[in-house]
C-alpha positions, -999 to +999 in steps of 0.1 A: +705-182-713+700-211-743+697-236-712+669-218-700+646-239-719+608-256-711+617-252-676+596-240-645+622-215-630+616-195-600+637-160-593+647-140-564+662-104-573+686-080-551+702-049-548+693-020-572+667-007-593+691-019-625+689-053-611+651-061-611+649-046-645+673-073-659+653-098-639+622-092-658+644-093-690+655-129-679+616-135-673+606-124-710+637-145-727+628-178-702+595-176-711+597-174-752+618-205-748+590-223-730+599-216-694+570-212-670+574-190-634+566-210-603+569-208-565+606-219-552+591-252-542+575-262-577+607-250-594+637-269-618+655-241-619+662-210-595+676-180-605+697-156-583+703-122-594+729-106-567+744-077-552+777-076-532+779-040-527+793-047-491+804-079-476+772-085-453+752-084-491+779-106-502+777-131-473+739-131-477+738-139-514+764-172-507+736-179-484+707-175-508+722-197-532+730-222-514+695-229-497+685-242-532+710-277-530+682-300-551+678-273-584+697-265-610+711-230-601+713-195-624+736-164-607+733-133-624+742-096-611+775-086-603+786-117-579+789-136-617+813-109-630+832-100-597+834-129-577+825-164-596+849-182-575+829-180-544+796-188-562+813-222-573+825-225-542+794-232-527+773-243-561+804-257-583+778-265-608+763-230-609+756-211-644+763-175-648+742-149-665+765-125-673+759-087-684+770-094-720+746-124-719+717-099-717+732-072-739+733-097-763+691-106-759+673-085-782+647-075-758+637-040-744+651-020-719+621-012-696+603-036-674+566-033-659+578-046-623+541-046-608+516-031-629+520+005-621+554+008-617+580+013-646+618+005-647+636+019-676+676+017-679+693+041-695+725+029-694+748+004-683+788+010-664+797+046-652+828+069-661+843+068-626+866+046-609+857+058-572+885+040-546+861+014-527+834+004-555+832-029-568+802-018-591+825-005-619+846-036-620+810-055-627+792-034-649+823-017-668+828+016-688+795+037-698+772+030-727+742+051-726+708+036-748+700+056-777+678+084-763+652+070-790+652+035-773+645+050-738+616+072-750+603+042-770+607+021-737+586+047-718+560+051-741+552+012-738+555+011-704+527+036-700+507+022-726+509-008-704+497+011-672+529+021-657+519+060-636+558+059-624+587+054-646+622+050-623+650+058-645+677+036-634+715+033-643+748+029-624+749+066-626+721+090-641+739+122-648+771+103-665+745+093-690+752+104-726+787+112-716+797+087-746+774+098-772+771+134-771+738+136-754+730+145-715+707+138-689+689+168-689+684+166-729+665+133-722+645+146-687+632+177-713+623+156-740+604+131-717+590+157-699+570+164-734+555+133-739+520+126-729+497+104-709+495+102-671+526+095-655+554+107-635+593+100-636+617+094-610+650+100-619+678+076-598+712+083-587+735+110-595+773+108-586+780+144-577+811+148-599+791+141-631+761+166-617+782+192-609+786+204-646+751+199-653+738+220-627+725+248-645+707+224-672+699+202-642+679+220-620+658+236-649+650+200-661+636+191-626+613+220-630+592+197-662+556+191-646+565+151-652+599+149-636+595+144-595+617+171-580+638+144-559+677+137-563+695+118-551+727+128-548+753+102-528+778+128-516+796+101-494+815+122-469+819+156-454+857+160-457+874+169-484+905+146-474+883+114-471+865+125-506+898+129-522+907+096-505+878+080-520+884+092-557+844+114-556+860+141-580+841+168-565+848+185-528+823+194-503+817+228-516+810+216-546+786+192-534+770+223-514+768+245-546+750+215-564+721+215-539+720+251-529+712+260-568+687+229-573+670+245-542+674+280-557+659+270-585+635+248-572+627+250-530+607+222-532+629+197-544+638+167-518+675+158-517+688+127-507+721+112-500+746+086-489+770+085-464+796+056-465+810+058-422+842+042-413+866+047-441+902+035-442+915+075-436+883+088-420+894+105-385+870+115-360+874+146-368+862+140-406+834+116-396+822+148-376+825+172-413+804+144-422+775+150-392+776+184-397+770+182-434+740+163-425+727+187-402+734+220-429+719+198-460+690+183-441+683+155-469+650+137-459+667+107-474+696+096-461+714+059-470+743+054-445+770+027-454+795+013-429+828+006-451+835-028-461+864-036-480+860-050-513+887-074-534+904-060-563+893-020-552+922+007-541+904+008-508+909-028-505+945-023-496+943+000-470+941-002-434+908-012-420+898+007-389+877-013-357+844-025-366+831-008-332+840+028-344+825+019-372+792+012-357+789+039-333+797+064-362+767+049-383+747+048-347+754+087-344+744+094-380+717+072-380+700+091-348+706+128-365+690+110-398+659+103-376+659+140-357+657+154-392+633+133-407+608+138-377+618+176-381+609+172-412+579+154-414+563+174-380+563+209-408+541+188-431+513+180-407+482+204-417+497+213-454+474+202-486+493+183-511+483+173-546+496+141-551+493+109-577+487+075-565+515+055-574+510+016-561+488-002-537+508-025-516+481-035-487+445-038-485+426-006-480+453+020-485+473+032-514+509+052-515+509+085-533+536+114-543+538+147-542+561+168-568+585+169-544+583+122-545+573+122-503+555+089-495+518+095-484+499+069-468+463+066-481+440+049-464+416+042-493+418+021-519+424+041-549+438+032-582+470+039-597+474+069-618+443+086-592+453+126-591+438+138-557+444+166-531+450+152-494+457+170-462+487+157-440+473+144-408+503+129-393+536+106-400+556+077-395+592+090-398+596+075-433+560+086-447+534+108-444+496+097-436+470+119-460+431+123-462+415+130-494+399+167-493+383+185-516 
């Protein structure tokens, strides 16, 4: 990061939430040390801040950096921790940004990613060591931020005009496993702050919810917390789970949901399915449609397995990539039946929603309680409270008219 000095630097972010907040840490430490943001073309300097979740993100990020052969060149993300040997291989000269190298910046941990919109981490690294994740080996053990820090953080941000705050971690309901605080301890005293805005609360690994549940589904109940979780239950066997290292079976998984519903019916649940495991049979990848089908998430992220160096999985028996793609063609279809399902029951319902970003001229997106993307098509502002009528959809969003 000292290099990063009276430089015009230009940066490209992927993956997760996590990562563009550490992005727009880089931003505020470049530019104290004189560095100035400009297009890719204008630029000294690029920085790359990477995911390799699966090998197709890996193989794109090799590709990213190397399109840049006439600047210097800045990796950050978890390629820089994981895999630094393939970085060099194709940018020998390459410096790394590593995690530590940010912990170390005394800068905040909440980012204003485009004016309305606020990112907020609340920890880094995760408690569990599931068989196919690289993720752990790059971010490392848990260490929540100081409940205190986080508040502090959100309190800025919607000073600054943020109407969404996206908590954002490797795994929400892990965090104060190390300090003796919890998730839902920080949702309720969040929920109690004021000012306009609305929080979104990121992943949850199932076998860190699971003992939460009571205290977690009463804390999605708080008028600022969006009743949305996103729960990644991975697969619908309880061989393949136990294969994967999840900690939790499928019941368990179902018990999770069915009280967050009990508790709350309008809460949205969503979910990832990773298709194509090592050990996955037919028979499990069909536990695994069926789940989909009893659930019915209106989210759903599905995954073909890719292995990844150093992880357990890694050493296991790959199965064809063409079963692997008609199992994620099958799940993908019974996604879309659900969401169009789901979406159809919306048309003619009055929602009150917020309006949460504008992304294209003459419309707005908005949320519900329950986080479902509306469609405007007005150009409201930001933090706008309204009440809209459901006219019609687009599979992944809903299309409202102001009433009222």
């Amino acid at each position: 990061m000292h290099t990063l000095k009276d430089k015009k630097i230009h940066l490209e972010t992927y993956g997760c939430t996590f990562n563009f907040a550490d992005t727009e840490k880089i931003v505020r430490v470049a530019e104290k040390q004189g560095c100035s943001i400009v297009p890719p073309g204008e630029a000294e300097a690029v920085i790359i801040n990477t995911c390799t979740v699966v090998a197709q993100t890996e193989r794109a990020m090799l590709r990213v950096i190397a399109e840049f052969p006439d600047k210097e060149i800045y990796v950050t993300g978890c390629m820089a921790v994981v895999q630094p040997d393939l970085i060099y291989g194709v940018r020998p000269d390459a410096r790394l940004i590593l995690p530590e190298d940010l912990n170390r910046c005394p800068e905040t941990i909440g980012s204003l990613v485009d004016g309305s919109t606020g990112i907020v981490q609340t920890a880094r690294g995760c408690v569990s060591r599931c068989a196919y994740c690289i993720t752990r080996s790059a971010r490392g053990r848990l260490r929540s931020f100081p409940e205190d820090k986080i508040i502090e953080e959100i309190e800025r941000l919607v000073s600054a005009g943020a109407v969404e705050i996206q908590l954002t971690g490797q795994d929400l309901s892990a965090y104060g496993m190390d300090t003796g605080s919890s998730l839902p301890d920080l949702l309720n005293r969040i929920n109690s702050l004021e000012g306009e805005f609305m929080v979104r609360v990121g992943m949850m690994n199932p076998s860190t919810a699971i003992p939460l549940t009571d205290e977690l589904s009463d804390a999605f109940l708080g008028e600022k917390i969006f009743s949305f979780a996103h729960l990644p239950v991975q697969s619908g066997s309880d061989k393949v789970l136990s294969d994967m290292k999840r900690g939790y079976q499928v019941q368990d998984f179902r018990n999770l949901v069915a009280e967050l519903r009990k508790k709350d019916p309008g809460i949205r649940i969503s979910t990832d399915f990773i298709v194509g495991y090592p050990t996955e049979t037919e028979e499990d990848f069909l536990k695994t449609l069926a789940l989909l089908e009893e659930i019915r998430p209106t989210k759903v992220n599905i995954t073909r397995f890719s292995a990844r160096e150093g992880t357990d999985a890694a050493k296991l028996k790959d199965i064809p990539d063409w079963i692997k793609k008609e199992r994620s063609r099958a799940l993908t279809i019974a996604a879309n039946r659900l969401y169009d399902s789901v979406n159809e029951s919306f048309i003619g319902k009055d929602l009150d929603v917020i309006v949460t970003e504008r992304k294209r001229a003459g419309s707005c997106i908005a949320r519900d309680k329950s986080y479902n993307n509306i469609v405007i098509e007005e150009e409201l502002d930001a933090g706008t409270r309204c009440r809209v009528r459901i006219v019609s959809h687009r599979r992944h969003y809903l299309i409202g008219e102001r009433i009222g």
